[in-house]
N, C-alpha and C positions, 0 to 999 in steps of 0.2 A: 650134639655133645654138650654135656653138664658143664660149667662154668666151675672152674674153682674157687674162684673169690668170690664167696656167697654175703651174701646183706649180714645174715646171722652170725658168721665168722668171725664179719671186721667188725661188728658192734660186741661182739664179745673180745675181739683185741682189744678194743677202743677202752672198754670199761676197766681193764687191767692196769690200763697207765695215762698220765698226766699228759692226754694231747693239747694242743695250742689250742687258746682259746678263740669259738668260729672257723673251727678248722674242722671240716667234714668228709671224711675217707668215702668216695662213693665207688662202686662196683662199676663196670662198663652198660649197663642196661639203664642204673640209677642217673649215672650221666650223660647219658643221651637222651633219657626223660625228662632233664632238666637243661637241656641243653636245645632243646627244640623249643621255635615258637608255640604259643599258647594256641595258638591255629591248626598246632597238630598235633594237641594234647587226647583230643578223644582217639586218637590209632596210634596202634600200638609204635610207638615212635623211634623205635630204634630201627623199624624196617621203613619210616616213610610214610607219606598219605598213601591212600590208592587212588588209582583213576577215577575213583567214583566219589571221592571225598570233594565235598563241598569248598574247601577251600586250596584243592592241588591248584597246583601252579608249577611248570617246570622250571621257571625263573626262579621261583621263591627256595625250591630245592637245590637249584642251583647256589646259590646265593651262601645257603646252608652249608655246602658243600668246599665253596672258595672261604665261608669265615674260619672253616675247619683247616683247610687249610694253610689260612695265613695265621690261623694260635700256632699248628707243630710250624711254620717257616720262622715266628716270634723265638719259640723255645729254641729251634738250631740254633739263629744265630747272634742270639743275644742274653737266652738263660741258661746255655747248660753248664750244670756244675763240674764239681771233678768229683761225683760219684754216677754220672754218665758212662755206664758199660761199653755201648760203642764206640766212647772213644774218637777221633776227629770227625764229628759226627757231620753229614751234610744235611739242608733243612730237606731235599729232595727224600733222603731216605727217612727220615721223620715221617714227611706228610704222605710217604709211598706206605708205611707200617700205619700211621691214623689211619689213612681210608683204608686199609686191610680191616680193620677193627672197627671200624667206621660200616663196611661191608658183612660184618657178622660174621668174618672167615673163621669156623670154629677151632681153629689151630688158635686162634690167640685168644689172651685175656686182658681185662688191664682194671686199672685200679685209678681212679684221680682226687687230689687232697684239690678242695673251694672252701676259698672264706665266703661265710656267711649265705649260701645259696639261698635261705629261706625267706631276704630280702625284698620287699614289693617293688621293687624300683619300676616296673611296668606301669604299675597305678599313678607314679609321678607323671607320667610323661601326658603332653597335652591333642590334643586332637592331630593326628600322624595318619598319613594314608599306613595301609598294612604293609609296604615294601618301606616303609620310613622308618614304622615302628621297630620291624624285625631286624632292619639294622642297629637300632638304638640298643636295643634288648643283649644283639649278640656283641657288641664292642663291652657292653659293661660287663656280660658273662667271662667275655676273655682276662680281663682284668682281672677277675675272683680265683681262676683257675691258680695258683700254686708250685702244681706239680702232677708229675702221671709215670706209673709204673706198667711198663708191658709187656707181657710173656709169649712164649711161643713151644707149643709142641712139637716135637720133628722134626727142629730144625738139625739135628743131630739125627742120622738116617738110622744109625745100629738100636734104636727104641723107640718108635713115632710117639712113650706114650712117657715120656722125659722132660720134663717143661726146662727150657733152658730160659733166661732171664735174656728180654729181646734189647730194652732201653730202660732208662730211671733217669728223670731231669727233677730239677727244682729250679726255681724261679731265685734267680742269687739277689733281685731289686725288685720284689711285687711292688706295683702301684698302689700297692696300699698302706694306708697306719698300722702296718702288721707285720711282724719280723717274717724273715723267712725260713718255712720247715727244714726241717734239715731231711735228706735221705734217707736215713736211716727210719724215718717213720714209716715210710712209702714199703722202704725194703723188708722193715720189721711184720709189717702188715700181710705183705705176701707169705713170708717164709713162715707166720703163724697158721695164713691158712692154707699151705701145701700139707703145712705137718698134719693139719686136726682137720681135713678133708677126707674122708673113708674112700672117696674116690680116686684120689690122688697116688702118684709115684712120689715118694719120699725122698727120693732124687733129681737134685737140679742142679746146671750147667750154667755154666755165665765166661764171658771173656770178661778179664779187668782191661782195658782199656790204659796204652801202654805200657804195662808191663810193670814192671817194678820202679821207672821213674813215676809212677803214681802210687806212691807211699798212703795216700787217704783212703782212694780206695782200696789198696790192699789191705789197708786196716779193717775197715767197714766191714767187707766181706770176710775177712778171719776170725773176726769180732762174732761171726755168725754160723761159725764152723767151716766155712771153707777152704778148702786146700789147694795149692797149685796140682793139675794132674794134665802132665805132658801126654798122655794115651790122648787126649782128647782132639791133637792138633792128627788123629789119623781116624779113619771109618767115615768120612764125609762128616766132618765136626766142625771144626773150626781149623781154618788154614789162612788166617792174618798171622803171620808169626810175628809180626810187632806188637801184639796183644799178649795177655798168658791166661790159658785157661785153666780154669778152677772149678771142683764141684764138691756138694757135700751130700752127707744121706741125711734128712732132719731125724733118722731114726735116733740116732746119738746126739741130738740136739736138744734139748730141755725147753718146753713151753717159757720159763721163770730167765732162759739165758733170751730168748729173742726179747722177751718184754726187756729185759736189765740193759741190755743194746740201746734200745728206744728211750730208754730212761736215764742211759749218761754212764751204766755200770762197764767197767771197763774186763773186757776177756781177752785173753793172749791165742795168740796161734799156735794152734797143735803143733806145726811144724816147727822146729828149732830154729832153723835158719831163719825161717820169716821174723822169728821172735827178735834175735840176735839183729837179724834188718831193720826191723821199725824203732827197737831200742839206742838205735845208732840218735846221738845229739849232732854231733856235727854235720850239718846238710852237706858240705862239698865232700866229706866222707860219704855221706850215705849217696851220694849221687855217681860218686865213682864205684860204690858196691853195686849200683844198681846196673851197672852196664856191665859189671863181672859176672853178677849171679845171671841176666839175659843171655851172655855169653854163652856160659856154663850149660843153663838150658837147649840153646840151640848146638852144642855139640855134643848133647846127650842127644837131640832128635837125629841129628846128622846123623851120627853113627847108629841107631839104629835103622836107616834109613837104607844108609850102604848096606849092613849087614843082610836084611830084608830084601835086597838087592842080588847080595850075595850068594845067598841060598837059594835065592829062586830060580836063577841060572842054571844052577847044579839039579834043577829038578825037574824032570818030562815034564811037559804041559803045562808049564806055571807062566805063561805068555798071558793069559785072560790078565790085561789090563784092569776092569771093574775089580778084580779079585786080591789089586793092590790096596791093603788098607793107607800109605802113603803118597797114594796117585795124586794127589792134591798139594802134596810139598814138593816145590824145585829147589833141589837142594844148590844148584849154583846160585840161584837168589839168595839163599841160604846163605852161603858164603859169602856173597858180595855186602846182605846188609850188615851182616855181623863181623866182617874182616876176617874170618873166619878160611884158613886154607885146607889143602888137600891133608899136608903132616900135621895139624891139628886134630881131624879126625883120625887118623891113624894110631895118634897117641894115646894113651890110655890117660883119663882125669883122674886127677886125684883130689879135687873139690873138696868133696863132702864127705860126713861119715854116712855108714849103713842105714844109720836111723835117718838121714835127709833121704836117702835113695830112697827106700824101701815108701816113704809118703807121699812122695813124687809121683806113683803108680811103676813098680816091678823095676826099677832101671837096676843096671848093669852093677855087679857087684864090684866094687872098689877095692877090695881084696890085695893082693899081691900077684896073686897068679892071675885074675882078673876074669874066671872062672864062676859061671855062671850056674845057683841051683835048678834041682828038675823043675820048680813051680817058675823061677823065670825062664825059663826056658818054653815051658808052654806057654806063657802067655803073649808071645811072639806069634803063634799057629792063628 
């Protein structure tokens, strides 16, 4: 499977704006090339030596293997920002997604910003047996590393061919005389080359990573077109309901709006509310809307939940389990994290206007009668 983030892509992102200087966006193949000892520079290095290679050594891959992952165990628990999608992230699932990537799984892709990689620092070093050297080599490479953006195909089951956004860290104190990237370069970078990849689905998925108490990143992401869309916590998608999921089509995204992101130009949220949310000054304000609008959310899924529930009952043969697009949410969990009871679902919300619903993805008309049209009404089937 073709790679999305091609060499040619990010060097034509690169050229459009003011990256940091010594800051090199590399592709997953370019940083694994650069990332292996000199010893395993003649084979193709992103698969390994082979058995016949003059200098295999299953130590020495091993080795390879453990510096891999103690950089993601580094980035869990010590750099990730707060535009970190997953959110309480463990370094276990970090370096469980590196070796995925690490392994060539063609479900993912990734992306890594390094200071200065074209460095001789190898040349420094003084006469080192070769397991000396390849230590020396790989502690200084860790240091250079930045940041890394990783995608993933499929992991939303209703389109294997949907790249959802897997992780994005930066490094908040590189060990270096070097400020640190901000996200948005990393993020900018991808979402230029989903757009202007001919091969690509112009549709991506991401969880924000708690929810609306992460004001940054919900900025980031809206900043880039993205919308919250509740359909996605059903179909085998996303079922952390302490996260919110959000997606956008880059069709309606503008090559000139990802670069202007990257470059500090500031865009507002399509959706009202979010607008009306992030424009809040007072943080203890904005931090008790943020537990209202989460609210809000989970008793729009609640209730469709029931309803979905309700109808199925009513209908011969509607027992196939699999054929529940909400078999993944427990709605008493539901309730329990959000305080959330039985007459709250029952009640009808009166939240938001049409124009919030209707962005949200199809929810429940706000109405008076509370009366749903024929288009939402299918999109329930």
């Amino acid at each position: 499977m073709s790679q999305v983030f091609t060499p040619e892509l990010v060097s034509e992102f690169v050229s459009k704006l003011a990256a940091p200087p010594d800051v090199k966006i590399m592709t997953r193949d370019q940083f694994f090339t650069w990332w292996m000892p000199s010893e395993w520079k003649p084979v193709h290095a992103t698969r390994g030596v082979t058995e016949g290679s003059k200098f295999f050594n299953a130590t020495y891959k091993q080795q390879i293997l453990n510096h891999l992952q103690e950089l993601a165990i580094d980035f869990g628990t010590n750099h990730i920002s707060d535009v970190c999608v997953s959110g309480s992230i463990e370094s276990d699932y970090i370096a469980t997604t590196f070796g995925d990537i690490l392994m060539e799984d063609p479900a993912y892709d990734a992306m890594f910003a390094v200071h200065n990689p074209e460095d001789d620092f190898e040349s420094t070093l003084g006469p080192l047996s070769i397991e000396e050297k390849q230590n020396r080599v790989l502690e200084h490479k860790m240091k250079k590393i930045l940041g890394f953006f990783f995608s993933q195909k499929g992991e939303c089951h209703d389109d294997s061919d949907i790249i959802c956004v897997n992780l994005i860290c930066v490094k908040k104190d590189p060990e270096l005389p070097i400020q640190p990237i901000k996200g948005s370069l990393l993020f900018g970078a991808a979402m230029y080359c989903i757009k202007n990849n001919h091969n690509s689905k112009k549709t991506v998925y991401l969880e924000l990573a708690n929810s609306y108490t992460n004001p940054a990143g919900l900025n980031l992401y809206s900043s880039f077109g993205f919308v919250p869309n509740l359909n996605l916590y059903a179909g085998d998608c996303f079922s952390n309901l302490k996260h919110l999921p959000m997606s956008v089509n880059l069709k309606g995204v503008k090559n000139d709006q990802i670069i202007g992101v990257v470059n500090g130009v500031k865009y507002a949220s399509k959706t009202k509310y979010v607008r009306d949310f992030l424009a809040m000054t007072n943080k203890d304000e904005q931090k008790s809307e943020a537990i209202n609008l989460k609210k809000e959310d989970m008793l729009i899924l609640g209730k469709r939940v029931l309803n979905f529930n309700a109808r199925r009952t009513r209908r011969k043969g509607s027992s196939n389990e699999s054929k529940n697009p909400y078999r993944q949410i427990d709605i008493e969990e539901l309730k329990t994290l959000f305080q959330i009871n039985d007459r709250d679902l029952r009640e009808r919300s009166s939240g938001r206007s049409s124009e919030q619903s209707s962005v949200r993805g199809r929810e429940r008309s706000r109405s008076k009668g509370g009366k749903r049209n024929k288009t939402q009404r299918r999109s329930h089937k």
